[in-house]
C-alpha positions in Angstrom: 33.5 64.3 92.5 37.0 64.7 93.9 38.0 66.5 96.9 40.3 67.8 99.5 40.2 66.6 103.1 41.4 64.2 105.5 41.3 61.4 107.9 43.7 59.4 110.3 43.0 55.8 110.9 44.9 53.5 112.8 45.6 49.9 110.9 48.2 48.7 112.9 49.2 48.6 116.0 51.9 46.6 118.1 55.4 46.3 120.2 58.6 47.8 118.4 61.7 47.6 120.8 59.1 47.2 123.7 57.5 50.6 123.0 53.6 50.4 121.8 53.8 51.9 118.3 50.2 52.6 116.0 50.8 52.4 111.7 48.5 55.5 110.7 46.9 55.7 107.2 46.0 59.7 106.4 44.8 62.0 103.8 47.3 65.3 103.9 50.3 66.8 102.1 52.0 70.4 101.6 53.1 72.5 98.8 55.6 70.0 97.3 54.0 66.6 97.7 50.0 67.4 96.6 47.3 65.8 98.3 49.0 62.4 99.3 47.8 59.5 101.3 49.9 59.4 103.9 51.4 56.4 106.2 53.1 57.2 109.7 54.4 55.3 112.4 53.7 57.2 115.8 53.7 55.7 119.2 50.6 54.6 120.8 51.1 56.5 124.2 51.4 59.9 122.3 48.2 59.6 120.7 46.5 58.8 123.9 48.1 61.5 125.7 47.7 64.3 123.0 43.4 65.2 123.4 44.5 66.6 126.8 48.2 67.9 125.9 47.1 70.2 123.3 43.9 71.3 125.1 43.5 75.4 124.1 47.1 75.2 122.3 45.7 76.5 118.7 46.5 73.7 115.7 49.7 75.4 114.4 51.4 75.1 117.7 50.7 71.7 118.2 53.9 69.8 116.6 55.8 71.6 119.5 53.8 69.4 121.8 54.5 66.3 119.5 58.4 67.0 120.0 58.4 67.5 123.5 56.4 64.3 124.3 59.0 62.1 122.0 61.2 64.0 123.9 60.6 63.6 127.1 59.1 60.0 127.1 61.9 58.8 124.3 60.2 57.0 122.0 61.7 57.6 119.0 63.3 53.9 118.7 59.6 52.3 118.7 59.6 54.5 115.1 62.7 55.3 114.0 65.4 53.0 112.7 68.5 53.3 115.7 71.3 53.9 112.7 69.7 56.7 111.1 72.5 59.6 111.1 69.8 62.4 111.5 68.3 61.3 114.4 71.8 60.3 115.9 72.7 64.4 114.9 69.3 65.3 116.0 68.7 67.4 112.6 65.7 65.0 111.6 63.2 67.3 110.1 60.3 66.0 111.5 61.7 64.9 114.8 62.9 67.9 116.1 61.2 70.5 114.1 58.4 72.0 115.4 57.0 73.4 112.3 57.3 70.4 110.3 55.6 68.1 113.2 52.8 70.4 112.5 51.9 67.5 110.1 52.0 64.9 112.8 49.8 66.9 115.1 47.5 67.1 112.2 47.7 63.5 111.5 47.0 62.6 115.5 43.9 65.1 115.8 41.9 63.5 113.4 42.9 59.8 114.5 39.1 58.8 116.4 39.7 55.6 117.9 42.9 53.7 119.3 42.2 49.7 118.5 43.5 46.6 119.6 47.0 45.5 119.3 47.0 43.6 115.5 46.7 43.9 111.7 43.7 45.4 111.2 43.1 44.8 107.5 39.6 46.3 107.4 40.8 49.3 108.3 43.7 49.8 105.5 41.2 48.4 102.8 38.6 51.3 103.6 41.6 54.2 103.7 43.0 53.0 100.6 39.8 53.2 99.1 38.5 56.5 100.1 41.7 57.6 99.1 41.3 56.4 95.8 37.4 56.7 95.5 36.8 59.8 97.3 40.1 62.5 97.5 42.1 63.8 94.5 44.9 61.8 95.8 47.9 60.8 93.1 50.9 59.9 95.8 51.3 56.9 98.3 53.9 59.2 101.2 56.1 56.7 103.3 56.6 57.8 105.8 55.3 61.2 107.0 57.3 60.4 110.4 58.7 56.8 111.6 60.5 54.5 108.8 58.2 51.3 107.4 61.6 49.3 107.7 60.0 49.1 111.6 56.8 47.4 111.1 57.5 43.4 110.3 57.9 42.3 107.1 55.2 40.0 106.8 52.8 42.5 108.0 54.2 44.9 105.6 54.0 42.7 102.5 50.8 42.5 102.8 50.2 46.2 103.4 51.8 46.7 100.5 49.5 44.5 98.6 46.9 46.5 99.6 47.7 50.1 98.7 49.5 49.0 95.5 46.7 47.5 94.4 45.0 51.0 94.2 48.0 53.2 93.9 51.1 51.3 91.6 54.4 51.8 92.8 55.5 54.3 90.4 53.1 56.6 92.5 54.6 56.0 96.1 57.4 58.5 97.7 58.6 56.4 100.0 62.2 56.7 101.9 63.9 54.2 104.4 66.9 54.8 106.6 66.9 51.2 107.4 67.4 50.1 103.7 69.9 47.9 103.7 68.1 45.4 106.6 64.7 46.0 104.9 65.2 45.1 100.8 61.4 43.7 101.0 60.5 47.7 100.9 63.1 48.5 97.5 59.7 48.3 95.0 58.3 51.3 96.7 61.2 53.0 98.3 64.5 54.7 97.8 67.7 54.4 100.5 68.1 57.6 102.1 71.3 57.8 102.7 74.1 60.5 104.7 77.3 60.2 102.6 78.7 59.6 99.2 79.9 56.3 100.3 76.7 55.1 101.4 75.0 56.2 98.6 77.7 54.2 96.6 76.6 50.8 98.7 72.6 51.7 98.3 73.2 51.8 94.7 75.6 48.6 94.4 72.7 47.0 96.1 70.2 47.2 93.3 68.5 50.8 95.2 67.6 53.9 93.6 69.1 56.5 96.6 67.9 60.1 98.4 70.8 61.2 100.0 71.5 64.5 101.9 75.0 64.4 103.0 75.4 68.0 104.7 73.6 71.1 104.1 76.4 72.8 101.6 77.1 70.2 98.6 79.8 71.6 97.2 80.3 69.0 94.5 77.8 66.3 93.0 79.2 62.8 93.8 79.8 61.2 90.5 76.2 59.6 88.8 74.2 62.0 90.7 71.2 64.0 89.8 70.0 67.5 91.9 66.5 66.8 93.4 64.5 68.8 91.4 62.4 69.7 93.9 64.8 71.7 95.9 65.1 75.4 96.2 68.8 74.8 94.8 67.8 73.6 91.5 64.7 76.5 91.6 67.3 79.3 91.8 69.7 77.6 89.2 67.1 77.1 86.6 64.5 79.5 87.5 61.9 76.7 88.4 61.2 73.4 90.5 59.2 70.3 90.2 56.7 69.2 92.5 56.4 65.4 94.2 53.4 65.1 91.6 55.6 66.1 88.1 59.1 65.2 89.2 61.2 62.9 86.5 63.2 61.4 88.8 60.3 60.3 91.3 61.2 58.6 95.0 60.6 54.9 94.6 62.3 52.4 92.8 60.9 52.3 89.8 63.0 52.3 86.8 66.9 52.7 86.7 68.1 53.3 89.9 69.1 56.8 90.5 71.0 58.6 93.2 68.8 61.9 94.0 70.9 64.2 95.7 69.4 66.8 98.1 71.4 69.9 100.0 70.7 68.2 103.6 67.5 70.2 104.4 67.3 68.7 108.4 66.6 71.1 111.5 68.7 74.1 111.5 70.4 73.7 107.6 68.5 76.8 106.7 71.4 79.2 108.3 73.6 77.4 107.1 72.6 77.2 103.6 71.6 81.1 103.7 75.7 81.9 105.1 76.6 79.6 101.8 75.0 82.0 99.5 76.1 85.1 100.9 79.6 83.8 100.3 78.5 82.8 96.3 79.0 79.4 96.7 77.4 77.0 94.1 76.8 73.5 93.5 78.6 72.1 90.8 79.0 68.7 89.4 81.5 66.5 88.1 82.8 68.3 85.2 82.6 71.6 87.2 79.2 72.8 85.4 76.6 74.7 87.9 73.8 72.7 88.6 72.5 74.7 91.8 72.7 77.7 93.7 73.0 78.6 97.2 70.5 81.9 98.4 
């Protein structure tokens, strides 16, 4: 019998731009993903330090901690690829949001044991197959927080191997920064991408794209599709998709796509909300609505 709960377990572990850095394997999700197994790249020194940083700080409250640790102890570049624009800007959503670290938090409590630096295959094999034994899980999430373009390739092909084996890759979500020095990951992930022009090289390179430019698209850059998942496409058509049911799913399966997304990074919220006060709309090439701003 199916059900819903979760796990952490660490199945990787090693030295990225001299910081320690742990590959996570979870059970989790939210409202737009569904119950997902989950991967996440979080450094080493965090998860040691959190049993006694979070001691008597309730659960929701935790992902604060999480971002003042990166913070403070600057990690991010053992996790995060150095070029990506929203941790440049600082409007990463996971980063430097404390509600949406939450997840992180989540995903470090129930971690149980920290292992020894290596590949630790045994690991992976028996998360991938709870996941798919045990838990209603239909989604492979890459990543909840860091970018897989980090880990080594070698070590990632064969991680790969070992989820897709369970879960295909029309069923991952998976997003890279780091796309164009990582084309091993392309199977499994789009090219998240910061401007039209970007999103013009991700594509010319053979990559299905996710690209956020700013947080008011006023036009749709020419060959591009509204995420339906957003709350812009909700309000234009009176519904959105989930992760789960979405026709234009993040991987690169199938033709590639460019997947266009109002930029939805720490702090965007005011700024979308001031774009629908003043009626804006998102429209595309031939000047049809295909969003609204609220």
């Amino acid at each position: 019998m199916k059900q819903r709960s979760t796990f952490s377990m660490i199945f990787w572990r090693g030295t990225i731009n001299g910081i320690d850095v742990s590959a996570v394997a979870s059970i989790g999700g939210n409202g737009k993903t569904g119950n997902v197994f989950e991967l996440s790249l979080i450094p080493t020194e965090i998860i040691a330090l959190f049993p006694a940083e979070t001691e008597g700080i309730p659960p929701i409250q935790q992902g604060a901690v999480y971002v003042r640790l990166m913070r403070e102890l600057d990690l991010y570049l053992g996790v995060c690829p150095g070029t990506c624009a929203l941790l440049l800007s600082r409007k990463c959503y996971v980063q430097f949001n404390v509600q949406n670290a939450a997840q992180v938090a989540r995903i470090i409590r129930n971690i149980e044991t920290i292992p020894e630096h290596g590949f630790h295959r045994d690991a992976l094999g028996n998360a991938v197959s709870m996941a798919a034994n045990w838990f209603d899980v239909q989604k492979v999430r890459s990543m909840v927080v860091g970018d897989a373009a980090m880990l080594p390739m070698m070590d990632w092909v064969h991680i790969a191997r070992m989820i897709r084996a369970k879960f295909g890759a029309a069923q991952w979500l998976g997003y890279t920064h780091s796309w164009s020095a990582a084309p091993w990951l392309r199977p499994t992930h789009v090219a998240s991408v910061d401007s039209d022009a970007e999103g013009k090289r991700a594509l010319a390179a053979g990559w299905s794209t996710f690209e956020g430019h700013t947080a008011v698209v006023e036009a749709m850059p020419v060959g591009g599709v509204l995420c339906p998942g957003t709350k812009e496409f909700g309000r234009k058509n009176g519904f959105a998709f989930t992760c789960n049911n979405c026709p234009v799913a993040c991987n690169g399966q199938g033709k590639p796509k460019r997947r266009i997304s109002p930029r939805h990074g720490n702090g965007d919220a005011s700024t979308k909300a001031a774009a629908g006060r003043r009626g804006k709309v998102l429209t595309d090439a031939k000047g049809r609505v295909r969003g609204l701003y609220a």
